[in-house]
N, C-alpha and C positions, 0 to 999 in steps of 0.2 A: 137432116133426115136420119130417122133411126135405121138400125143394122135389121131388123125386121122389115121396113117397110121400102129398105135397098132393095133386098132380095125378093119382095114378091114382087116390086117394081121389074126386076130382073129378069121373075121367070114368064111377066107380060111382053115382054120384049123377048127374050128366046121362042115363048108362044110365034111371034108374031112372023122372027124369022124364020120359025122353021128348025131351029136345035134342039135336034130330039136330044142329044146326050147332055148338055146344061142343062135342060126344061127336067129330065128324071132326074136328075140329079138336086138338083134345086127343089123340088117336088116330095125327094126323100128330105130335103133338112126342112122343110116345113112344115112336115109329116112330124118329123122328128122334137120338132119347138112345140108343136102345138100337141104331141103326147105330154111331153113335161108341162109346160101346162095343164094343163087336164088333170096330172098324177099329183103335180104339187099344188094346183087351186089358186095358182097366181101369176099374172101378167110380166115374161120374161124379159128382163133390161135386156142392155145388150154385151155385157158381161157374162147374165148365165147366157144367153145367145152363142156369144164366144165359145162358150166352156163346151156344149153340145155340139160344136164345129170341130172344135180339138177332139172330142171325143171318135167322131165321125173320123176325121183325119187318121187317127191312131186304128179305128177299126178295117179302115183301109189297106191302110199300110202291111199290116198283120195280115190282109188275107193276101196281097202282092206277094208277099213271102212262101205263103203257101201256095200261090200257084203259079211260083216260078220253080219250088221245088219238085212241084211236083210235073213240070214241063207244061204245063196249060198256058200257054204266054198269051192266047186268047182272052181269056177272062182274065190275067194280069192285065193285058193292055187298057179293059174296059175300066177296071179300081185306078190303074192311072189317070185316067180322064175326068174319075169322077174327083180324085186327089187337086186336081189342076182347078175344078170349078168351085170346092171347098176351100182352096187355098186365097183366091180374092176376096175371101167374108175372113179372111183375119189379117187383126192388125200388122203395121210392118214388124218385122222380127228383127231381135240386136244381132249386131254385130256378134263373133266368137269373142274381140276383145272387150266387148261390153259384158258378156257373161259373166267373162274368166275374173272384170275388175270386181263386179257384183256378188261373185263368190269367194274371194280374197279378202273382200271387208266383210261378209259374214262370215268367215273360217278366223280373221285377225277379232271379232266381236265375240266369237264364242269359242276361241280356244281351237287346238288342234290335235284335240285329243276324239278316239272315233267314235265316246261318249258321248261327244256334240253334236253328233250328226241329226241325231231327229232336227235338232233346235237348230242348228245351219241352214235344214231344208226347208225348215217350215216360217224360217225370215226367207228364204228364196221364192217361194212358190209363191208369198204375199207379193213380193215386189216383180218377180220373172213372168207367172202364170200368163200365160195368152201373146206371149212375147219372145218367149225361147223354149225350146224342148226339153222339161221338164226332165224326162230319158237323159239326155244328154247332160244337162245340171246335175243331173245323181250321180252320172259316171265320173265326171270332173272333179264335185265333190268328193268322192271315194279314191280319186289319184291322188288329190291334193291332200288329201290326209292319210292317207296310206302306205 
């Protein structure tokens, strides 16, 4: 089954039970697939699928930040929830010692100088994306050569 037709399968069943906060949540990433769709004029795998759930994930997270600084832990709670129901449409994520091995033979393949770095990131992100936090592979990388 593809990762599209998980999730509308999904949001027919939160319909069903009654979960208002999966069902809008679910409702905004389908919202969300089927803009890009529309914008790029083609029927999305389930990699760019992926990639618009990390996106989501990441826009989440960024407003959690903001409204715990700013003391609203109300609408923080609510981006947590919705973080929990984005987080089962992605793949399992490695390990930290699977990153760290994964960016060890890209820093030993391109050298350890901080010239490398675009070319470090951009063997990681082929082989990491949808898998590990991207965020966190940049900051690693920049320790380890640093």
């Amino acid at each position: 089954m593809s990762l599209k037709a998980q999730i509308q399968q999904d949001m027919k069943t939160a319909m069903k039970e009654k979960q208002a906060t999966k069902l809008g949540t679910i409702r905004l990433l389908l919202a969300a697939i089927k803009q890009r769709e529309v914008d790029e004029r083609i029927e999305l795998d389930d990699a760019a699928i992926t990639a618009v759930i990390e996106k989501m994930l990441k826009q989440r997270r960024d407003s959690i930040e903001q409204y715990v600084a700013a003391s609203r832990e109300d609408l923080a709670d609510v981006e947590r929830a919705e973080v929990e129901v984005l987080k089962d449409y992605m793949p399992q994520q490695l390990s930290a010692d699977e990153v760290a091995a994964a960016v060890d033979a890209a820093i030993a393949a391109h050298g350890t100088t901080p010239a490398a770095m675009g070319k470090i990131m951009g063997e990681l992100k082929a082989k990491l994306a949808g898998v590990a936090d991207m965020a966190e592979v940049n900051k690693l990388v920049k320790a380890r050569l640093g």
